[in-house]
C-alpha positions in Angstrom: 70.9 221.6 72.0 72.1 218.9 68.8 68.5 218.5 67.2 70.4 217.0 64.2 70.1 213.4 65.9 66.9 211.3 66.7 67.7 210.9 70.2 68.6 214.8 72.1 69.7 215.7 75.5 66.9 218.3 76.9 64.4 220.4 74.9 63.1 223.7 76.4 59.3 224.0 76.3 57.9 227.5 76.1 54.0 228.1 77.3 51.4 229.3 74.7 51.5 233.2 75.6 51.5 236.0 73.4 54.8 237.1 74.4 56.2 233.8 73.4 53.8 233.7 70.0 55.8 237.0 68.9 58.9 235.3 69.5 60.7 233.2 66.1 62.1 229.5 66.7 65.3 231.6 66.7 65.1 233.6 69.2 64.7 230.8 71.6 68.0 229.3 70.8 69.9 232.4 70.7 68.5 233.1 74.0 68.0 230.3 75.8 71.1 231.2 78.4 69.4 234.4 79.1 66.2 232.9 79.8 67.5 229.9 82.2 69.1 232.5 84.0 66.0 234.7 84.2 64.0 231.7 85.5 65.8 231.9 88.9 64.8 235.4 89.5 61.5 235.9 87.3 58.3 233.9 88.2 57.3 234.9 84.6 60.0 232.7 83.1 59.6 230.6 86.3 55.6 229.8 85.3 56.1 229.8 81.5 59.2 227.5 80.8 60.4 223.9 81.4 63.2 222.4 80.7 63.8 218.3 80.1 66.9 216.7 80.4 67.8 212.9 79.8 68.7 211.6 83.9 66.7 214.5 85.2 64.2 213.8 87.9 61.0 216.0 87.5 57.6 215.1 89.3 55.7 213.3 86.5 52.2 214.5 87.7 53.4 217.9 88.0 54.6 218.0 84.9 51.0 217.2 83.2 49.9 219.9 85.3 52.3 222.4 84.6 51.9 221.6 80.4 47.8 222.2 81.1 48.4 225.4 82.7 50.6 226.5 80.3 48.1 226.4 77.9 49.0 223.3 75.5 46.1 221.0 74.6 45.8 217.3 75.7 45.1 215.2 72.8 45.1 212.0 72.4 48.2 211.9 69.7 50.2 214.8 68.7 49.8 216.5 65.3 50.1 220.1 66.0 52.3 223.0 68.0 51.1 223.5 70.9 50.2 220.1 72.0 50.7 216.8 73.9 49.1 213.5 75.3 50.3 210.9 77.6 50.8 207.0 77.4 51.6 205.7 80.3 54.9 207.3 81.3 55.5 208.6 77.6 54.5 212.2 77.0 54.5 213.5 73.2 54.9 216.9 72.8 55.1 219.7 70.3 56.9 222.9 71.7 55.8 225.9 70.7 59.0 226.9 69.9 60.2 223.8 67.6 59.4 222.5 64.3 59.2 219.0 65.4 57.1 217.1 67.6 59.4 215.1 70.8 58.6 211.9 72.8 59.9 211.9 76.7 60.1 208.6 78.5 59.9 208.5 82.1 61.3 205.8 84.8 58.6 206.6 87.9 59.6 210.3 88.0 63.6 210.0 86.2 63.0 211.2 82.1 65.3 208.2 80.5 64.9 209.4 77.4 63.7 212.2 75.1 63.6 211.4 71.2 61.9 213.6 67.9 59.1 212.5 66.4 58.8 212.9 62.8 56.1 215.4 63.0 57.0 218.8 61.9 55.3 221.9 60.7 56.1 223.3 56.8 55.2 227.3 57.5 56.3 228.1 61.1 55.0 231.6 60.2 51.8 230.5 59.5 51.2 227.9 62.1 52.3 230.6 64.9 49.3 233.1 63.1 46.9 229.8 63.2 47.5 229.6 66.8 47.1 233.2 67.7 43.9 232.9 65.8 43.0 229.7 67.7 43.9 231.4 71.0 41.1 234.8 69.8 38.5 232.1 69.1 38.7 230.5 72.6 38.3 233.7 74.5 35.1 234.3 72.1 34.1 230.9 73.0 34.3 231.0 76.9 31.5 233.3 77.9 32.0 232.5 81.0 30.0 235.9 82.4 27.5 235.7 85.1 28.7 232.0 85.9 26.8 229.9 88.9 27.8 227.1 90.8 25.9 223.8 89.3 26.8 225.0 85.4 27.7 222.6 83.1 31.3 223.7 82.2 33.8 222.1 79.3 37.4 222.3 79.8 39.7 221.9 76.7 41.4 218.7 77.8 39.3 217.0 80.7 35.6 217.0 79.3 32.6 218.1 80.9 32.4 219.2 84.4 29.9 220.6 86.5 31.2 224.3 88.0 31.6 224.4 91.9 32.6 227.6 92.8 35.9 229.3 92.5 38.4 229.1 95.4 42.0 229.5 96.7 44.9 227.1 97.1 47.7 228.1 98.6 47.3 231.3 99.2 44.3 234.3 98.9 46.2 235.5 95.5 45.9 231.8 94.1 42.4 231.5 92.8 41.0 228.8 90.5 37.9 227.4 89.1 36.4 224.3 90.8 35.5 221.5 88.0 33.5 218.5 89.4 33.8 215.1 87.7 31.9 211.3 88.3 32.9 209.9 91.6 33.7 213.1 93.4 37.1 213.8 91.4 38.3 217.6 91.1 39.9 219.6 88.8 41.2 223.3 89.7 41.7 225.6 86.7 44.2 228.3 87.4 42.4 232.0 87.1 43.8 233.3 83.8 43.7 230.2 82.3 39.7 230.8 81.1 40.3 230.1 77.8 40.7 226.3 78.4 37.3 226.8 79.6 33.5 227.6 78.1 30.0 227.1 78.6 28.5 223.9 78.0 25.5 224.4 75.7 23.6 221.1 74.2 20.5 219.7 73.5 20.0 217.1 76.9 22.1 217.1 79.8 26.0 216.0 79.2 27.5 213.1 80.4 30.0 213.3 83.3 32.9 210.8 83.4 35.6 210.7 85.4 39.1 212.8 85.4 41.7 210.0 85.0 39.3 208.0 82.2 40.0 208.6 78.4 36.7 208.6 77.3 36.9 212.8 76.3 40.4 212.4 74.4 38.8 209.7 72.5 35.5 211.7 71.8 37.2 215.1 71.1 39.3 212.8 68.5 36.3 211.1 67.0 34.4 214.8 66.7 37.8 216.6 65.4 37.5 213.9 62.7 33.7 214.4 61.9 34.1 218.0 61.9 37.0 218.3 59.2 34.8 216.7 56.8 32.1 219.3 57.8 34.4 221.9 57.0 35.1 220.6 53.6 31.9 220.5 52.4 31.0 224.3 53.7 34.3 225.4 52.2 33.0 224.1 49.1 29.7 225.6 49.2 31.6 229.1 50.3 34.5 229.2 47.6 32.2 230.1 44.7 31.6 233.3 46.6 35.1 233.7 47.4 36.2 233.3 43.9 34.0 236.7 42.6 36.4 239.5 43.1 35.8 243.0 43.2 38.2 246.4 43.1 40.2 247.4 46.4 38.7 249.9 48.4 40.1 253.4 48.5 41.8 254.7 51.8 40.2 257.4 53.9 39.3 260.6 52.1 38.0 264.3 53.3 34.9 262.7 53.2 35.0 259.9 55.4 37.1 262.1 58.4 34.7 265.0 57.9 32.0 262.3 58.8 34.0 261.1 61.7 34.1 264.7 63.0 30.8 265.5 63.0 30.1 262.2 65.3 28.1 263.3 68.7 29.1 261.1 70.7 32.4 259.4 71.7 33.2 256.2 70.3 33.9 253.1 72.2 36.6 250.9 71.4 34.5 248.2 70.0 33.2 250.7 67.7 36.3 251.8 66.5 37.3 248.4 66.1 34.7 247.0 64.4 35.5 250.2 61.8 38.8 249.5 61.3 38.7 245.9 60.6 35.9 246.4 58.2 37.7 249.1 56.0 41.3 247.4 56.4 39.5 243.9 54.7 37.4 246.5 52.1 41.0 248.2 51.6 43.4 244.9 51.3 41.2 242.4 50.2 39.5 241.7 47.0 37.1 238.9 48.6 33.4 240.4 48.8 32.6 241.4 53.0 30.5 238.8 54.2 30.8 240.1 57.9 28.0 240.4 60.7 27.9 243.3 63.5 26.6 241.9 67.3 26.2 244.2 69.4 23.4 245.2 72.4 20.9 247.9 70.8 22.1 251.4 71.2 25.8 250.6 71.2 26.5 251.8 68.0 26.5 249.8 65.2 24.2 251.6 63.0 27.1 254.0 63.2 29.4 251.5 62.2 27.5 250.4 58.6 27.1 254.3 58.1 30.8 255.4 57.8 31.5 251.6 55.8 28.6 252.9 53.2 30.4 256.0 52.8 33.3 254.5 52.7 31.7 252.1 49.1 30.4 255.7 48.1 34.1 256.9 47.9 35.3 254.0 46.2 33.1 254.1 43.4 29.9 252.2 44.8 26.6 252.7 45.1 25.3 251.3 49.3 21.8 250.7 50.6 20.9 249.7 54.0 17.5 247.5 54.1 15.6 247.4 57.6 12.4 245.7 58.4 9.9 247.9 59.0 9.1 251.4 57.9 9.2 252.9 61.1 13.1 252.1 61.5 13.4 253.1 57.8 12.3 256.3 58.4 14.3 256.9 62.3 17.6 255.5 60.0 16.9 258.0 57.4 16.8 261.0 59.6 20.1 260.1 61.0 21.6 260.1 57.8 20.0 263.7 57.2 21.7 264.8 60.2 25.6 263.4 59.4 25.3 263.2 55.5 23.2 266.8 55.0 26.9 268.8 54.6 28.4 266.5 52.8 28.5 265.9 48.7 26.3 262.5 49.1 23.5 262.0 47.5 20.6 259.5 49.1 17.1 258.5 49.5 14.4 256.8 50.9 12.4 253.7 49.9 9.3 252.4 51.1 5.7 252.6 51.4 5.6 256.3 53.1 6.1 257.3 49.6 3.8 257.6 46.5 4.0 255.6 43.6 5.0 258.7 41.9 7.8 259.7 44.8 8.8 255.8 44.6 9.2 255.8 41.2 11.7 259.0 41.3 13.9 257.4 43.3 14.0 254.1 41.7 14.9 256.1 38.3 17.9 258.0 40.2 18.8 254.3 41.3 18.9 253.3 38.2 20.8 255.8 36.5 23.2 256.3 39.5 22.1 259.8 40.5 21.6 258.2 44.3 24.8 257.0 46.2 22.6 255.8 49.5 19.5 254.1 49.8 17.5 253.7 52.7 14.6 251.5 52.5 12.7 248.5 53.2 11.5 245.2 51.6 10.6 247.7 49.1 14.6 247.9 48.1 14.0 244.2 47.0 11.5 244.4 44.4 12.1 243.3 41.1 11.5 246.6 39.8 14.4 248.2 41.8 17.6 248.4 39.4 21.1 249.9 41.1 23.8 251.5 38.6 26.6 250.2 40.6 25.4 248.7 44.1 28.3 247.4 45.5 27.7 247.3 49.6 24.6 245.8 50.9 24.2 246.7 54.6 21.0 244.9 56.5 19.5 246.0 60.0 18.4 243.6 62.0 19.1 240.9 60.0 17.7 237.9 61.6 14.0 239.4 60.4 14.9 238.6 56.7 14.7 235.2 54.9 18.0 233.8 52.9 15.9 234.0 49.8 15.6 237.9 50.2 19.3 238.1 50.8 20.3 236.0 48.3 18.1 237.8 45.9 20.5 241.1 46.3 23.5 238.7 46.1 22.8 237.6 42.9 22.4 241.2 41.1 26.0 241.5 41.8 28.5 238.2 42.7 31.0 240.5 44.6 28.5 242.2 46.4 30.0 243.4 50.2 27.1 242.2 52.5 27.0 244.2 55.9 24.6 242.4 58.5 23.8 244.1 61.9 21.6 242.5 64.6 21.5 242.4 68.3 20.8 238.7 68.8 21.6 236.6 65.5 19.6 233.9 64.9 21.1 230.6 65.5 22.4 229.4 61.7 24.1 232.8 61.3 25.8 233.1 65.2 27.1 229.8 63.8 28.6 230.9 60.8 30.1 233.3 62.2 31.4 231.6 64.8 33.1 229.2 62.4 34.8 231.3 60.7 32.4 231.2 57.3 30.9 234.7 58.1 33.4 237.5 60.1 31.9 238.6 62.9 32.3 242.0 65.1 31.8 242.4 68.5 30.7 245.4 70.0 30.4 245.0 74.2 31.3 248.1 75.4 28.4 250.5 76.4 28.5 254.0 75.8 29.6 256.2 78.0 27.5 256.8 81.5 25.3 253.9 80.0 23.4 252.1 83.2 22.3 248.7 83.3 18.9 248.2 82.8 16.8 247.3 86.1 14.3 244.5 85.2 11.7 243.2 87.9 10.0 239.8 87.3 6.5 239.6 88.8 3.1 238.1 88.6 0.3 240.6 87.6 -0.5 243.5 89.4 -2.3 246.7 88.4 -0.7 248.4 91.4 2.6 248.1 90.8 1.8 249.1 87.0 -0.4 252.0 88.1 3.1 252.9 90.5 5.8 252.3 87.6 3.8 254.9 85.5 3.4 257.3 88.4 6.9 257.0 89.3 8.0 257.5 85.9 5.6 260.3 85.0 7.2 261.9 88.3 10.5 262.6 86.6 10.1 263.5 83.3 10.1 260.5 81.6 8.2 258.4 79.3 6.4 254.9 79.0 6.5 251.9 76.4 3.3 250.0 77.6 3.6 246.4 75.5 0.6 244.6 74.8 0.8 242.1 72.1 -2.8 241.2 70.7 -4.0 243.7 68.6 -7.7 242.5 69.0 -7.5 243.9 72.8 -4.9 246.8 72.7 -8.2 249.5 73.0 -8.8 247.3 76.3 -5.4 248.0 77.6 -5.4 251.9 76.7 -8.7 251.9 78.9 -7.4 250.2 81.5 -4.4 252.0 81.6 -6.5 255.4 81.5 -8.7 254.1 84.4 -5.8 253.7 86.9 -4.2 256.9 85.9 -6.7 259.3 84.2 -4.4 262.2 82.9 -2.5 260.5 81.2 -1.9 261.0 77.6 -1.8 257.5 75.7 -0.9 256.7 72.1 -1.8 253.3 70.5 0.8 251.5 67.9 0.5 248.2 66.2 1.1 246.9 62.6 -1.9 247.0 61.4 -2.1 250.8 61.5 -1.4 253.3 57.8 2.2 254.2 57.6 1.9 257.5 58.1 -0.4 257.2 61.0 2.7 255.1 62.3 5.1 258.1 61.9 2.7 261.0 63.0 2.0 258.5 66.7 6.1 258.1 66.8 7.1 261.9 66.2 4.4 262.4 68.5 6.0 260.5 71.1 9.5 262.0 70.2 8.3 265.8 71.0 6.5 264.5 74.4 3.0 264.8 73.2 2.5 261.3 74.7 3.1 259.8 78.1 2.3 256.2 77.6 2.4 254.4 74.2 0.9 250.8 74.1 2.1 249.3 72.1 2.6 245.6 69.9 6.3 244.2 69.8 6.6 246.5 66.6 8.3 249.0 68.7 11.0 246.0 68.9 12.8 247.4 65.9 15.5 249.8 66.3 13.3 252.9 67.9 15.5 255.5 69.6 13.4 257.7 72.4 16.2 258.1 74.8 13.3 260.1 77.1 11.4 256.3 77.0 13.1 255.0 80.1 10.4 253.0 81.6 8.7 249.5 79.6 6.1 247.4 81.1 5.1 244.4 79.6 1.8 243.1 80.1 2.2 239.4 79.0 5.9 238.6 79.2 5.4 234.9 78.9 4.1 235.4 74.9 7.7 236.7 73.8 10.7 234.7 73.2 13.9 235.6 75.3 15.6 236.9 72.2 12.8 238.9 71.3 12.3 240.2 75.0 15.5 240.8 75.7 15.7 243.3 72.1 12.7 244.8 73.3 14.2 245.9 77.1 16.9 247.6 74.7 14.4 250.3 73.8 14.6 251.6 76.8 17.7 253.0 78.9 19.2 254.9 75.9 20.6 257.6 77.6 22.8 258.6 80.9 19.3 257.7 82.8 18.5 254.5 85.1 16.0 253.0 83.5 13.1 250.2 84.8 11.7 246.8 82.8 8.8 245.2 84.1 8.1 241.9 83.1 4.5 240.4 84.6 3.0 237.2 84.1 -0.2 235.2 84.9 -1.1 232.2 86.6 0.0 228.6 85.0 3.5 229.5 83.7 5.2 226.8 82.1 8.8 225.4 82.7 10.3 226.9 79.6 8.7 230.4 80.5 10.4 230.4 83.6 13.3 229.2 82.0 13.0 232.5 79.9 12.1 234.7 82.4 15.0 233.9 84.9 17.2 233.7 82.1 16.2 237.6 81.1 16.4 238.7 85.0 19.9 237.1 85.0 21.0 239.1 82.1 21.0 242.5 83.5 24.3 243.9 82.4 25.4 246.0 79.7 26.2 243.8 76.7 24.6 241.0 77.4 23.1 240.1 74.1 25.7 238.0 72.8 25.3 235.3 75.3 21.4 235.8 75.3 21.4 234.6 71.5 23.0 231.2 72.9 20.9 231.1 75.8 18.3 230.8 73.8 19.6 228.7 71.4 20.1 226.5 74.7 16.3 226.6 76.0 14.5 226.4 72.7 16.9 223.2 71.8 17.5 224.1 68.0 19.1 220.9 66.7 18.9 221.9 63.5 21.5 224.4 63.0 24.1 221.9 61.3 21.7 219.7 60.6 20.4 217.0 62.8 23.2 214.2 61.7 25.6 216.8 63.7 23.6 217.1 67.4 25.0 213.6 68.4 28.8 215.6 68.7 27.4 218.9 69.7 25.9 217.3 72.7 29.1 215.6 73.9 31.4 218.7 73.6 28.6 221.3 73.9 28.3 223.6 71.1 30.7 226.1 72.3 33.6 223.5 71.6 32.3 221.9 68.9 32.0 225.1 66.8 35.6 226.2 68.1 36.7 222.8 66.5 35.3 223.8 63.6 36.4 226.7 63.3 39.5 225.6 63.7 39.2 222.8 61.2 38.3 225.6 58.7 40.9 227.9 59.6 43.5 225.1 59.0 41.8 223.7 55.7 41.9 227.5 54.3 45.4 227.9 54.3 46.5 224.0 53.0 
């Protein structure tokens, strides 16, 4: 193949696949006999490769088709590997596999000529890495679990669609996804090819346009554009963090695999991901962690930030973890008890269980270094708290602090490593994470002999309550009873004792002495209660894996992040557990919109997608300010923060 002209004979076009992304520019031309000869026998070569030659008839339609399905993105002119768009009978293309960008001209369905295009890459290294990273961000982006029929749907290169079904073509082992388009055009998407695909989610309804039109090249161009000078402003506004350096971290010691021993439980393999990719950037890079942990409640990430703050205790660094109320300061506390007690790490607690006196102790040791962990509250963040060395900051359900609190800790130290963990990120932060300004770990995988949570949806009724406890009560277990109005939680303990009189009931809201809080809790932990009621303070990170029934009294007062975190508290353990959600007479669109929303989210690890549901049904416009909603609503958010991801990921590295 004589590249060294303008005007070639064929060009061999491999598809965008991992095998081909580990694969150099010259390994394709050293082996391009071997693989021609494999694509007679092999359907992988056979599906993955084409070959154009000047004089050659090839079906022009099913070419287009065969580029889509092997993964290069229609555009509406070329500038990067791994895509292509079509005038006329002209396709440009840029092969995976070359540095230059080509132009084929067809005759009908005869290619009459095939000439580069002075397009080219500098760094094929890097662009192949760009791409692979590209390739991670679209499966993140698709989300295309528990998808109906009537969805709004955006593929990569045709726009949005509305999702009919998935089908077969050809055969039962051919299945694809049914996209419909304006004027009853179709569009099947090969199974496998998902990436290409993801969740529409705007601010209004989309507009649907028709297949063959060029209205989406034209608007994914015109938002491609708007986002690059987005991400130039946020890199700006994130480079003064990213120029404050601090030491390497230290490999593994006795220390940290001790505390890996002495784990419980069996990690999953998002666990152990997350853990790695966290110490390999501590250990090769000297940029401060700026990195958030999603995962469902009870899958693990606690466990997560505590082997990273021994980790900063090994290298040198003092770590505190900050959580929002004192109840999860104290249950986060006791675990540390448990897995740090036979180990040479020092640590404390900090918040308003303690006396001034006790408080004052610690803050001293702080100060003077004499404390390598902190656990604590909003206490941590008082001015009179000084750290010797702080050097990781790791925050528990993060979207229940403000960006002046966070900021505040920031400040004591530029190159301070910030750890965030939270279930359901609030909008602003799934967003920078998502676009590559804040890493992000995602931790789906339940733990072992975890079992979906059951959750019925019903209007009021004292008999199925007064059943639910009974049923409960039968087996063992315990009850969460969630009333949220203090003024009337004694009504709701009476009413609850009145249907079932033995019962033993606790009563837990905010307003209630610290102490008073703890003493009700540990009660609860050594089964001196049956049913607590309770406010939507027992949202936060309590762990009673013997708690395996929740009713809520008033389901329409919560918002679907809020009661979707608050089903978490229950099912904890290798039990089936049951979420009842009741609610009056008069219930709005939007609560029903919530509440079909939370019934529809029933598996494992559904919190991720729950965060941008509701992003979706509350309608936050606001997230990149309101100057951006215009593009967000044409390419759904989904695509539009892929874009900009991208658009960051490339800027970084030019």
């Amino acid at each position: 193949m004589d590249l060294s002209s303008k005007n070639v004979k064929e060009i061999f076009i491999a598809s965008i696949t991992p095998y081909f992304l580990e694969r150099g520019n010259l390994w394709f031309a050293e082996n391009l006999e071997k693989i021609l000869e494999a694509k007679k026998s092999q359907s992988f070569f056979e599906d993955n490769t084409l070959l154009f030659a000047r004089n050659r008839e090839m079906n022009f339609s099913q070419v287009l088709r065969k580029l889509d399905e092997m993964g290069y993105e229609k555009v509406q002119s070329v500038a990067e590997p791994g895509e292509f768009s079509r005038r006329g009978g002209t396709i440009d293309i840029f092969p995976l596999n070359y540095n230059n960008a080509f132009r084929i001209d067809f005759d009908n369905n005869l290619i009459e000529n095939i000439e580069q295009l002075p397009i080219a890459v500098a760094d094929e290294q890097e662009t192949r890495e760009r791409i692979k990273r590209k390739l991670k961000r679209q499966k993140l982006y698709s989300q295309l679990g528990t998808l109906k029929p009537g969805d709004y749907l955006v593929h990569l290169d045709h726009g949005v669609g509305i999702y009919g079904g998935r089908t077969s073509v050809g055969g039962p082992t051919s299945q694809y996804y049914v996209l419909e388009y304006a004027q009853s055009d179709k569009l099947y998407v090969p199974v496998g090819l998902e990436r290409k695909l993801s969740r529409y989610v705007g601010f209004q309804a989309p507009a649907i346009s028709r297949l063959s039109s060029q209205v989406w090249e034209r608007t994914k161009r015109r938002v491609k554009e708007e986002t690059e000078k987005l991400a130039r402003e946020l890199l700006e506004i994130y480079a003064k963090r990213e120029i404050a350096a601090r030491p390497y971290y230290l490999s593994d010691t006795e220390i940290d695999v001790a505390l890996t021993d002495t784990f419980p439980y069996e990690e999953t393999p998002d666990q152990i991901q997350a853990i790695e990719d966290i110490k390999k950037e501590l250990e090769t890079s000297q940029i401060p962690l700026d990195r958030i942990v999603c995962g469902d409640v009870g899958f693990g990430k606690t466990e997560v930030a505590l082997r990273i703050m021994v980790k900063a205790v090994n290298s040198g660094f003092q770590a505190a973890l900050i959580c929002p109320t004192t109840i999860l300061a104290s249950q986060h506390f006791q675990t540390f008890e448990k897995r740090l007690g036979g180990l040479p790490i020092k640590f404390g607690l900090l918040s308003r269980l303690q006396t001034k006196k006790e408080q004052q102790v610690i803050i001293q040791k702080l100060k003077l270094g004499q404390i390598d962990i902190v656990i604590g509250t909003h206490r941590v963040l008082s001015n009179d708290v000084e750290f010797k060395n702080l050097g990781l900051l790791a925050i528990d359900d993060e979207q229940r602090f403000g960006v002046k609190q966070k900021e505040k800790l920031k400040k004591i130290r530029a190159s301070l490593d910030i750890l965030s963990l939270s279930a359901t990120p609030i909008p602003r932060t799934l967003y920078l994470a998502l676009s590559s300004l804040k890493k992000i770990s995602i931790i789906q995988t339940p733990p072992a002999y975890r079992l979906p949570i059951k959750t019925i949806v019903k209007p009021w009724s004292e008999k199925i309550i007064k059943k639910a406890i009974a049923n409960e009560l039968s087996r063992g277990g315990q009850i969460y009873y969630l009333h949220n109005r203090v003024e009337t939680i004694g009504s709701a303990k009476e009413l609850l004792q009145t249907l079932i009189p033995e019962i033993r009931i606790g009563v837990i809201h905010g307003r209630l002495p610290e102490k008073e809080l703890i003493k009700i809790m540990d009660d609860l932990g050594n089964k001196k209660i049956d049913v607590l009621v309770a406010t939507t303070i027992i949202e936060n990170g309590l762990d009673v894996p013997n708690v395996n029934a929740l009713i809520v009294a008033d389901a329409p007062r919560l918002g679907l992040s809020q009661a979707y975190q608050i089903r978490g508290r229950v099912g904890r353990s290798h039990i089936q557990a049951f979420a009842y959600f009741f609610y009056g007479d008069n219930l709005s669109d939007l609560a029903k919109e919530r509440l079909k929303a939370l019934k529809e989210a029933q598996e494992l690890g559904s919190g991720y997608r729950i965060a941008m549901r509701d992003l979706e049904i509350r309608g936050a416009g606001n997230i990149l300010g309101k100057e951006q909603s215009g593009s967000i609503n044409q390419v759904g958010l989904n695509l539009y923060c892929q874009i900009l991801s991208d658009a960051i990921d490339k800027l970084k590295k030019s």
